[in-house]
C-alpha positions as CSV (number, residue, x, y, z in Angstrom):
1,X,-11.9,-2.8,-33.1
2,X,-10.9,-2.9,-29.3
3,X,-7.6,-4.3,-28.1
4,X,-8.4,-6.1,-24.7
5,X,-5.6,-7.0,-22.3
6,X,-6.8,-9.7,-19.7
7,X,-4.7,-10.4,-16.6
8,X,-5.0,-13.2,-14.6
9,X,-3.7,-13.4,-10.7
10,X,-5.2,-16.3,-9.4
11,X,-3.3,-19.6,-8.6
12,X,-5.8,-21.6,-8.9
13,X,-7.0,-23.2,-12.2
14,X,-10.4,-23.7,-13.5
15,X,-12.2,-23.7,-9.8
16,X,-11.1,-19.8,-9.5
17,X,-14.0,-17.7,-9.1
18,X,-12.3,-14.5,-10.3
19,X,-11.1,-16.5,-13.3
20,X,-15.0,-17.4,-13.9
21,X,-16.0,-13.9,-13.3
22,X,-12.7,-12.6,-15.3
23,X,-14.2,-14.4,-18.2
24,X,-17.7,-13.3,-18.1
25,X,-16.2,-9.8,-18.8
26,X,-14.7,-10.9,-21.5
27,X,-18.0,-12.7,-23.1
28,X,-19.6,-9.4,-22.2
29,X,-17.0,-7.3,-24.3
30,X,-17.2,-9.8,-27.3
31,X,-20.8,-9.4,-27.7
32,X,-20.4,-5.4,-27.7
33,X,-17.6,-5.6,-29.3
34,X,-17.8,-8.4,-31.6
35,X,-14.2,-7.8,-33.7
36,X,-12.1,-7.3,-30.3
37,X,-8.7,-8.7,-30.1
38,X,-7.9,-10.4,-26.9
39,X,-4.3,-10.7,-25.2
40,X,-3.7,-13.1,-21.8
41,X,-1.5,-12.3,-19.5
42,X,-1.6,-15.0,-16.7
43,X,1.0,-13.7,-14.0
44,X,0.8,-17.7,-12.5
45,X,1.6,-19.6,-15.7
46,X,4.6,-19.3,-16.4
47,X,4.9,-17.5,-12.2
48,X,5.6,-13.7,-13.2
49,X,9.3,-12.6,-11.0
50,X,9.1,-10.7,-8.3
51,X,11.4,-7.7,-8.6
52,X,15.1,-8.0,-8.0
53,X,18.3,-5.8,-7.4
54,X,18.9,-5.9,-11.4
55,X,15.7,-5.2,-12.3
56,X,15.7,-2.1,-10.3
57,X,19.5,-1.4,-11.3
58,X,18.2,-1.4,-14.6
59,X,15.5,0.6,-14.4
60,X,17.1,3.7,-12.6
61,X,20.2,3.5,-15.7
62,X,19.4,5.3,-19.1
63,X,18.5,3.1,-21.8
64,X,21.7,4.2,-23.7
65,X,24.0,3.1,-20.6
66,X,22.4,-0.6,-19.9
67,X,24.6,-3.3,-20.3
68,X,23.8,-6.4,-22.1
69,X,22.6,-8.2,-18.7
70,X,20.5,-4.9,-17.4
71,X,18.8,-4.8,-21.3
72,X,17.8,-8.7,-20.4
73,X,16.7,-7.8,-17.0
74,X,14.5,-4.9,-18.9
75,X,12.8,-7.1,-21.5
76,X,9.8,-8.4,-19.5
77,X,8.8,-4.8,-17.9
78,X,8.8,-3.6,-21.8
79,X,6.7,-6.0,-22.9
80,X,4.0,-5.9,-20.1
81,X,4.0,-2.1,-20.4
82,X,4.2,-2.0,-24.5
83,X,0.7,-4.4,-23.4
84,X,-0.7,-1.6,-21.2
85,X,-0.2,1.0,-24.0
86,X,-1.9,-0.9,-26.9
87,X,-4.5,-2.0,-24.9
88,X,-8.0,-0.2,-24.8
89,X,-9.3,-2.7,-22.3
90,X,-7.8,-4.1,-19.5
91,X,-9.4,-6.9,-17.7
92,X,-7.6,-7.6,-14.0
93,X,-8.8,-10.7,-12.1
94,X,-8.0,-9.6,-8.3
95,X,-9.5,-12.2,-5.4
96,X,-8.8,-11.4,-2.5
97,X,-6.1,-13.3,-0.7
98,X,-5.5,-12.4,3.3
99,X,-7.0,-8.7,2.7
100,X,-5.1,-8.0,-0.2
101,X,-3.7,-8.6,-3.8
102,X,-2.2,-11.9,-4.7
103,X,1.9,-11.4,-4.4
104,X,1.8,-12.4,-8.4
105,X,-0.1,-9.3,-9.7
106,X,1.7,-7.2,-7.3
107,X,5.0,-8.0,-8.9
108,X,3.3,-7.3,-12.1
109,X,2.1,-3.5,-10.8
110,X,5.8,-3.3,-9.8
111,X,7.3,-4.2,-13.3
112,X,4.6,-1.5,-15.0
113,X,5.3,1.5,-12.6
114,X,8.5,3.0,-13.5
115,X,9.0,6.6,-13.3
116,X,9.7,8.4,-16.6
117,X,7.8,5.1,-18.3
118,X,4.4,5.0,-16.8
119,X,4.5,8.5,-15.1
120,X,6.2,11.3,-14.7
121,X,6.8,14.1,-12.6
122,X,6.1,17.9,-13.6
123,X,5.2,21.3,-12.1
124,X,1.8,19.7,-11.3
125,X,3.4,16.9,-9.7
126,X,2.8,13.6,-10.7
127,X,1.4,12.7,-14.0
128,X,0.0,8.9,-15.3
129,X,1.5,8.1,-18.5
130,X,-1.0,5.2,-18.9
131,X,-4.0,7.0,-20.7
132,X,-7.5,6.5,-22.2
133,X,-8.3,3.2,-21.1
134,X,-10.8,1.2,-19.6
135,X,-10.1,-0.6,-17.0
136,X,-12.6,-4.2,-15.9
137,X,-11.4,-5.6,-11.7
138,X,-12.7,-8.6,-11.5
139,X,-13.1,-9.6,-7.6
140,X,-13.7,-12.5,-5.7
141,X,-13.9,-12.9,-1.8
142,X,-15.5,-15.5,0.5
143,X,-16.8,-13.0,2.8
144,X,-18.7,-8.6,2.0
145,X,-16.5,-6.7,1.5
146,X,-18.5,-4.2,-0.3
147,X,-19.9,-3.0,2.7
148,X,-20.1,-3.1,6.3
149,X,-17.4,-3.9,9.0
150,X,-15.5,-6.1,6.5
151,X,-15.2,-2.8,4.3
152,X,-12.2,-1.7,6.1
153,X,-10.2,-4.6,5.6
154,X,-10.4,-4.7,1.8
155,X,-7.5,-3.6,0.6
156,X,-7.5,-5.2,-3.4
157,X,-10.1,-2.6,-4.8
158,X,-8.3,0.9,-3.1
159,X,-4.9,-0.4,-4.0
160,X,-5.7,-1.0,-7.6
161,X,-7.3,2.1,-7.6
162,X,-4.7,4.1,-6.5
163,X,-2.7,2.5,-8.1
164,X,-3.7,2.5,-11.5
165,X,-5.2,5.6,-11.6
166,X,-1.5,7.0,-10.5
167,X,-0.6,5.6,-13.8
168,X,-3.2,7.0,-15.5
169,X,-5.5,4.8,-15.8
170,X,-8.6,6.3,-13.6
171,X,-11.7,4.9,-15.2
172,X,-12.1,1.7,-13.6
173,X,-15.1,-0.6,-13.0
174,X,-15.3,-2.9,-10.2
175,X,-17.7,-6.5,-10.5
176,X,-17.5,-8.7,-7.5
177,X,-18.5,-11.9,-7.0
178,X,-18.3,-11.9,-3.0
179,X,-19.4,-13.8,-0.2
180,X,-18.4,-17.2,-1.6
181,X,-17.8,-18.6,1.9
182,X,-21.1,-17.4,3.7
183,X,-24.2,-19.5,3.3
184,X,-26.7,-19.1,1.5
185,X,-25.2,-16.5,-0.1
186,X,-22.6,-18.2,-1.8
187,X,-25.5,-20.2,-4.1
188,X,-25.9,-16.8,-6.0
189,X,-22.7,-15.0,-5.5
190,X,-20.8,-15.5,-8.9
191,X,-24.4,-15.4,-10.7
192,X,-25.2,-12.1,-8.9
193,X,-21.3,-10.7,-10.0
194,X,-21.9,-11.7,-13.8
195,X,-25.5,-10.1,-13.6
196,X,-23.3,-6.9,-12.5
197,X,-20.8,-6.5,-15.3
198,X,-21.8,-3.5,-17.4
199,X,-19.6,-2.6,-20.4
200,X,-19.2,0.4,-21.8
């Protein structure tokens, strides 16, 4: 049985292709993996926080120190993490929005990296905490950014790469549904991204 986290970033509601694609992952993980357990975590509904002074305050004090306020400031970046660790599948929807991740499911990368939590440092230097899972990125773009002189301005798939994998989590498959603005090419884009998902 596979425990499958699913993230969604996208404000928009059912016309989001990333959602569309997002879900196609999931229909493709239910057929492999018929008995899966799925968890939603939509960062837009209710609008995940962006961090603040007490969140931070509260992370850098030991848990044995935190004052009642600072443990309620806590309580959200525990749950999304204690999500991340029973999770063997994580699904993120990232379109791209002005070259980069939407502001929603940066906040939520912000709450799940905290040092001594999600990594650590050692003799090796830095070391993910966030192991042994598989992650799904779900993109969406209007124009190709796959490849060609767009390629350098896509800054969703490199983040979350880096990102994640800093965390640990370094086995990451990227399906994009892209070129949803161009024509002609926008009849078959989302088809083309479903026909892409592979899961493992």
């Amino acid at each position: 049985m596979k425990q499958v986290l699913h993230i969604i970033s996208s404000p928009r509601s059912e016309s989001s292709v990333s959602k569309k694609l997002g879900n196609a992952v999931v229909e493709k993980i239910t057929a492999k993996y018929p008995d899966s357990v799925f968890k939603k975590r939509d960062l837009t509904n209710p609008l995940f926080p962006h961090l603040e002074e007490n969140h931070i305050n509260a992370f850098f004090t030991p848990a044995e120190n935190r004052t009642s306020e600072q443990l309620e400031s806590v309580k959200l970046s525990d749950t999304v993490i204690a999500e991340l660790q029973e999770a063997d599948i994580i699904i993120i929807e990232a379109p791209l929005y002005n070259f980069s991740i939407t502001s929603t499911l940066k906040s939520w990368l912000d709450h799940i990296a905290r040092a001594g939590v999600t990594f650590r440092y050692n003799e090796n230097g830095p070391e993910g905490m966030i192991k042994n899972k598989k992650v799904y990125v779900a993109f969406s773009s209007g124009g190709i950014y796959s490849e060609g002189e767009r390629q350098a301005y896509d800054f969703v798939v490199p983040y979350l790469q880096k990102t994640l994998g800093f965390l640990g989590m370094t086995d990451i498959s990227v399906v994009r549904a892209e070129g949803l603005s161009v024509p002609v090419i926008q009849e078959t884009a989302l088809q083309k991204g479903i026909e892409s998902i592979v899961v493992e």
